[in-house]
RODO-2510 file (C-alpha; in nm, 4 decimals, decimal comma):
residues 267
     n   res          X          Y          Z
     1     x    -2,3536     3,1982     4,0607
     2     x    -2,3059     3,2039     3,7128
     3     x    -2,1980     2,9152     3,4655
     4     x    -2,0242     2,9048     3,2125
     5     x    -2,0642     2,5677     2,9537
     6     x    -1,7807     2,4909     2,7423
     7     x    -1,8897     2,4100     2,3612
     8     x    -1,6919     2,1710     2,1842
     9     x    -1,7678     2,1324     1,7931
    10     x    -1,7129     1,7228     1,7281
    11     x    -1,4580     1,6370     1,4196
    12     x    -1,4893     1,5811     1,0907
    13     x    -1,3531     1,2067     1,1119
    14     x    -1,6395     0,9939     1,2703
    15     x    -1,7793     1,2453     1,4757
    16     x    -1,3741     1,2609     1,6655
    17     x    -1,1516     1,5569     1,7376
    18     x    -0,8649     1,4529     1,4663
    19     x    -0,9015     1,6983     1,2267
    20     x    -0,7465     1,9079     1,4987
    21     x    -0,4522     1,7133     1,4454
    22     x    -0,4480     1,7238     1,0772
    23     x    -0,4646     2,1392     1,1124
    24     x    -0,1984     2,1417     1,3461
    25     x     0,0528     1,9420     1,1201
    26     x    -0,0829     2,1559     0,8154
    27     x     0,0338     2,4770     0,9696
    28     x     0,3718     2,3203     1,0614
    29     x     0,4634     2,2306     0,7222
    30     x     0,3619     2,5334     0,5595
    31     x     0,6445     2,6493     0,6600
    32     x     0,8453     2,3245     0,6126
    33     x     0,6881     2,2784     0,2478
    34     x     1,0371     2,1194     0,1066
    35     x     1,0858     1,8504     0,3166
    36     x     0,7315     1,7214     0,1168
    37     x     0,8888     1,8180    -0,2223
    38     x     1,1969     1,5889    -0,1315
    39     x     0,9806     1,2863    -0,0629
    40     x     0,8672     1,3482    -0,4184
    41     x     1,1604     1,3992    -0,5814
    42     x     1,3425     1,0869    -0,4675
    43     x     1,1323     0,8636    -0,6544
    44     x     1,1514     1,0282    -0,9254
    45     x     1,4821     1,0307    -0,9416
    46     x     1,5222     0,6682    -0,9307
    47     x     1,3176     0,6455    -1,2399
    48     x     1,5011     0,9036    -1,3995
    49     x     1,8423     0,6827    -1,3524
    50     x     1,7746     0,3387    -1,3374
    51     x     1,4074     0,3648    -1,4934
    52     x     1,5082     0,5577    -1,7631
    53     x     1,9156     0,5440    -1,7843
    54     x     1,9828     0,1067    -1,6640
    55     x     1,6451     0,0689    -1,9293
    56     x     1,8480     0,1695    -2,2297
    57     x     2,0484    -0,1211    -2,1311
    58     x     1,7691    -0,3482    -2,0405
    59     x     1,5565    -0,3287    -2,2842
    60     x     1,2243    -0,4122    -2,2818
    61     x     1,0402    -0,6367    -2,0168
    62     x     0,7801    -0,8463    -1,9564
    63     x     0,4626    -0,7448    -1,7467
    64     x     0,2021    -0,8611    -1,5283
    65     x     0,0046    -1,0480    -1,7488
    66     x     0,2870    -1,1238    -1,9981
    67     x     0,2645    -0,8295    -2,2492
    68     x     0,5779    -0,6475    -2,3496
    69     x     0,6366    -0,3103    -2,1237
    70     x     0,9552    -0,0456    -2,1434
    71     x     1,1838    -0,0655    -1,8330
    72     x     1,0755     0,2452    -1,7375
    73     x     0,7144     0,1214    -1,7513
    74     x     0,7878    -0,1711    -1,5520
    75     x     0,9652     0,0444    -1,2510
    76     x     0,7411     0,3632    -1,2465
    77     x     0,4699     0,1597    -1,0891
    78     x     0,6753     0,0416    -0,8311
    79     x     0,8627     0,3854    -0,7764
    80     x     0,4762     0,5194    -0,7501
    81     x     0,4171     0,2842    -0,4561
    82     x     0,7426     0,3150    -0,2772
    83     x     0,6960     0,7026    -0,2450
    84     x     0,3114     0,6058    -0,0756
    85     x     0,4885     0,3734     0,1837
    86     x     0,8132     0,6396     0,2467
    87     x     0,5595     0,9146     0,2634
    88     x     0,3572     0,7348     0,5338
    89     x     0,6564     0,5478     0,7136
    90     x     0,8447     0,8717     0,7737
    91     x     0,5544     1,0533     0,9539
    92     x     0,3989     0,8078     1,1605
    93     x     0,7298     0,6680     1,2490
    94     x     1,0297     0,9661     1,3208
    95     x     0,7949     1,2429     1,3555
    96     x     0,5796     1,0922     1,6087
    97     x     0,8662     0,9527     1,8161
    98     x     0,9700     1,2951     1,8475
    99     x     0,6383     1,4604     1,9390
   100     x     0,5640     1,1643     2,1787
   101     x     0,8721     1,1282     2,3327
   102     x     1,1284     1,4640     2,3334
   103     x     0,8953     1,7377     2,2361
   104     x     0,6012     1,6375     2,4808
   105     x     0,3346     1,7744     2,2373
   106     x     0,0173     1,4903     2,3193
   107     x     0,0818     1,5251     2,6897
   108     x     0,0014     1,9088     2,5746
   109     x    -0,2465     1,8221     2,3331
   110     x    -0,4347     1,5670     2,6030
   111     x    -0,5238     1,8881     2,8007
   112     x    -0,7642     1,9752     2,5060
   113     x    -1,0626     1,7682     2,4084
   114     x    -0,8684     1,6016     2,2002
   115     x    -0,8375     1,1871     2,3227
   116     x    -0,5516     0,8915     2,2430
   117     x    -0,8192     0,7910     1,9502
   118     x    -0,7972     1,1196     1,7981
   119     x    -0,4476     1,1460     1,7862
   120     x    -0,4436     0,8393     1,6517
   121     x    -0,6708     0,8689     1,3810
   122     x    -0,5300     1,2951     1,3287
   123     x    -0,1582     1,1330     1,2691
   124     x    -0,2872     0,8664     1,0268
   125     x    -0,5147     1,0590     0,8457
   126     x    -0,2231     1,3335     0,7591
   127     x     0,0459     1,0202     0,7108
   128     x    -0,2501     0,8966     0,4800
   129     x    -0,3024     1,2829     0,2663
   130     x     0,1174     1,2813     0,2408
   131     x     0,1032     0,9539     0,0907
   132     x    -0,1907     1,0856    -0,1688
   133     x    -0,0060     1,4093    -0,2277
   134     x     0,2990     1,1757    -0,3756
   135     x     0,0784     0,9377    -0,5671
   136     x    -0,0841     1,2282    -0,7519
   137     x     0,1942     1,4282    -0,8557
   138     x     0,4011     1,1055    -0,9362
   139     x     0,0974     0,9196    -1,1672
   140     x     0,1184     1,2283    -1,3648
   141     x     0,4035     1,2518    -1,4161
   142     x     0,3485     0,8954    -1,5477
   143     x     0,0709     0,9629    -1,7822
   144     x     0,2858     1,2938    -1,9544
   145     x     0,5769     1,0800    -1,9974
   146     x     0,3581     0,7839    -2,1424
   147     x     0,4120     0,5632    -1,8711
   148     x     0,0717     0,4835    -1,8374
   149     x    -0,1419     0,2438    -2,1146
   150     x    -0,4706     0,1977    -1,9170
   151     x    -0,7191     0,3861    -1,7792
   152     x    -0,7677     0,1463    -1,4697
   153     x    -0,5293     0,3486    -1,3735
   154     x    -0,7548     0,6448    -1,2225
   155     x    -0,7887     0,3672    -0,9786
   156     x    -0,4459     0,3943    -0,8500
   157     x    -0,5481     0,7306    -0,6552
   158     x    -0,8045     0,5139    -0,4361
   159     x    -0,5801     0,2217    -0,3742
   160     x    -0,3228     0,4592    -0,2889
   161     x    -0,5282     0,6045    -0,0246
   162     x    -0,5929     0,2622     0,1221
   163     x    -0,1989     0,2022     0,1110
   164     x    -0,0986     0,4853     0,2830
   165     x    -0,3667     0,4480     0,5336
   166     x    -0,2220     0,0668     0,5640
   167     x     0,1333     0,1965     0,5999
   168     x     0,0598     0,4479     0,8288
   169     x    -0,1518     0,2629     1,0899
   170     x     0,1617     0,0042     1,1270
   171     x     0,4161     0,2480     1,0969
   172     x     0,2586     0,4304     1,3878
   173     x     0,1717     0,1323     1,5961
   174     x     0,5380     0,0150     1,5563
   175     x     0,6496     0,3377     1,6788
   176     x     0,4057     0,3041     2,0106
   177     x     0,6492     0,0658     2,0702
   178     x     0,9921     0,2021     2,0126
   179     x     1,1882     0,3411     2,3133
   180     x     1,5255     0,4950     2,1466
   181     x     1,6007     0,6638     1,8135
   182     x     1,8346     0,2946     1,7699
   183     x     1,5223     0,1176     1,7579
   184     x     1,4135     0,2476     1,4469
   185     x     1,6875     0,0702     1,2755
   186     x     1,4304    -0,1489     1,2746
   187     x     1,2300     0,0352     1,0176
   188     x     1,5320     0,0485     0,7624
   189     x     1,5866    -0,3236     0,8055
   190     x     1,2017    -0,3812     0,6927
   191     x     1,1736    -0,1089     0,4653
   192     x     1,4843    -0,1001     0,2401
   193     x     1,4911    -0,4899     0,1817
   194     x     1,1003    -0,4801     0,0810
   195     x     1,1728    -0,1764    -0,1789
   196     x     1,4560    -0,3577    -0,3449
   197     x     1,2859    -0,6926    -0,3442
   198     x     0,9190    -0,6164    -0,3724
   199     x     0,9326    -0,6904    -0,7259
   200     x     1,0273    -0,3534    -0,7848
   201     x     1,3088    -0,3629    -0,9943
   202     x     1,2705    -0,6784    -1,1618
   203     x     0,9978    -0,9400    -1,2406
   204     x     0,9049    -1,1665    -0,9138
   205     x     0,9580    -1,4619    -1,1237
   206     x     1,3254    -1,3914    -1,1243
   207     x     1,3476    -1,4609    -0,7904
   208     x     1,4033    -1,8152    -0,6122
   209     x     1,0605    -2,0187    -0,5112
   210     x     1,1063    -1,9594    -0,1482
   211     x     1,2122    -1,5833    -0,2115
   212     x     0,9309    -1,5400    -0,4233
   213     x     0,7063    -1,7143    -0,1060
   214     x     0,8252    -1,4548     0,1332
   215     x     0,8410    -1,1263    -0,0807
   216     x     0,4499    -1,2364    -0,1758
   217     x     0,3522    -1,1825     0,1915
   218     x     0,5181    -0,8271     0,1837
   219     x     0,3002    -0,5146     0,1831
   220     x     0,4788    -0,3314    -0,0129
   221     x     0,4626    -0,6160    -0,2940
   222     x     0,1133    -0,5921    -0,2689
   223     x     0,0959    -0,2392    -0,3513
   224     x     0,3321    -0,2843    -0,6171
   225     x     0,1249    -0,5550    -0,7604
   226     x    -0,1710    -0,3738    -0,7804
   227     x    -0,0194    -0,0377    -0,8956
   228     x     0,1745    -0,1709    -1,1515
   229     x    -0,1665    -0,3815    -1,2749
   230     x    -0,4037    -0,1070    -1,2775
   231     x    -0,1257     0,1415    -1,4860
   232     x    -0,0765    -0,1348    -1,7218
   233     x    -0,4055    -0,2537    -1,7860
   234     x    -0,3552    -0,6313    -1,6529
   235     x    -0,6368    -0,6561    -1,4217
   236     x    -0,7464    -0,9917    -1,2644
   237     x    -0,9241    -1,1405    -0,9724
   238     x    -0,6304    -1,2096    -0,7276
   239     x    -0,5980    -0,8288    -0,6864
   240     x    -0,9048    -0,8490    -0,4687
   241     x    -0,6513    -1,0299    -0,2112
   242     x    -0,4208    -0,7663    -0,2347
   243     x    -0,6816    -0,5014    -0,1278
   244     x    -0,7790    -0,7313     0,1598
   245     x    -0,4268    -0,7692     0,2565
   246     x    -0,3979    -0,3821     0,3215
   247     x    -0,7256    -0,3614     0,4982
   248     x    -0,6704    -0,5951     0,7426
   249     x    -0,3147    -0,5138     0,8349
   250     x    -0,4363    -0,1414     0,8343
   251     x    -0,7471    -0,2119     1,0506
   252     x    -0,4695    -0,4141     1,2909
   253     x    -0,2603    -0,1310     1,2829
   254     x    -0,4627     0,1037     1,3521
   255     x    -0,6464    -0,0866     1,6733
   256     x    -0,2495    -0,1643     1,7968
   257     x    -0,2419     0,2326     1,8015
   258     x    -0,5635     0,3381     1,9669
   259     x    -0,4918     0,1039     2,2473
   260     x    -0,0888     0,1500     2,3174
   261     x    -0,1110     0,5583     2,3114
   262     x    -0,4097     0,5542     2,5254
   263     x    -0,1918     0,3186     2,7700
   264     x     0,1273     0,5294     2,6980
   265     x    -0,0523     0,8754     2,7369
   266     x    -0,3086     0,7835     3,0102
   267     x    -0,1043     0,6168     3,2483
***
């Protein structure tokens, strides 16, 4: 009797079957290519009318490390790392409710090589490039409009990456846990407050001591913090804690994931 073995070609992403993923949701939005302009645009049009328009009435304002920035200056960072977190919220949060829940697609997927850990990793890893694809077009938009006065800021591309991979590994192991569309009210009560507060539209220092406390703990401040450092050019030590902040609540998220779809898919 003949056999017949079955070759499977291992991924791309530590030797796992997520790039499969990744491909899949390429080919879906290729034909769904504006609803990735519009998480684009929306920052920037924030900047456009309270950067740029509320500025003229601001005035100038004081940065990180106490120098004298432009409004717009001050809130383009912080636009830049709102549209990372939105970017990787929004896919690792609504879209895979939908697939996991009403459309079905990993109990489909399972019957492939593909495993829990791959989908996983596949959603994050595309939540992660959506989040990149915003930072990039937004920073230069920055540096044309001469929002930028450092070149630390070629850094922001690489902390970006670790922010939406951050971001995305909690925004999909919150949604392991959500079991109607009502609980994702949820995600507006923790997202909206932390992109009006997260020191993104004025100086922390405005705020209350124990506000201040609590927003400092955010991880969206964090982001902000080390966006709006590295475009100005005030660089210091503490941002090292920032960067650890997003790796460990990443590496959390991420480990939350792996083991609730591999209990909600395998059961």
């Amino acid at each position: 009797m003949a056999t017949t073995a079955l070759r499977v070609t291992p991924g791309l992403i530590g030797g796992t079957r997520a790039p499969a993923i990744v491909e899949r949701n390429f080919i879906v939005y290729r034909h769904s290519w504006v609803l990735l302009i519009s998480g684009l645009l929306e920052p920037l049009f924030y900047l456009l009318a309270l950067g740029v328009g509320v500025g003229k009435l601001v005035g100038d304002i004081t940065g990180p490390d106490g120098q004298t920035l432009s409004y717009a200056a001050f809130v383009a960072p912080a636009m830049l790392a709102s549209s990372i977190m939105n970017g990787a919220i929004i896919d690792t949060t609504f879209n895979v409710f939908f697939k996991l829940k009403y459309a079905r697609l990993y109990d489909a997927v399972l019957a492939t090589p593909v495993r829990p850990t791959d989908i996983a990793l596949g959603e994050i890893a595309w939540s992660l490039g959506r989040g990149l694809l915003y930072c990039t077009a937004f920073l230069a938009f920055m540096a044309v409009t001469g929002l930028v006065s450092s070149w630390w800021a070629l850094l922001v591309v690489p902390v970006a990456a670790l922010a939406g991979f951050s971001f995305a590994a909690v925004g999909m192991a919150c949604t392991t846990f959500m079991r109607t569309w009502q609980d994702f009210e949820w995600v507006t009560l923790a997202t909206v407050p932390m992109f009006l507060l997260s020191a993104t539209f004025y100086p922390i220092t405005t705020y209350p001591p124990g506000l201040q406390a609590i927003v400092r703990w955010t991880p969206l401040y964090q982001v902000v913090d080390l966006v709006r450092s590295l475009t100005t050019g005030a660089v210091h030590p503490d941002l090292v804690w920032n960067l650890l902040y997003l790796v460990v609540i990443g590496a959390l998220g991420l480990a939350i994931s792996r083991a609730r779809l591999a209990s909600l898919l395998l059961r």
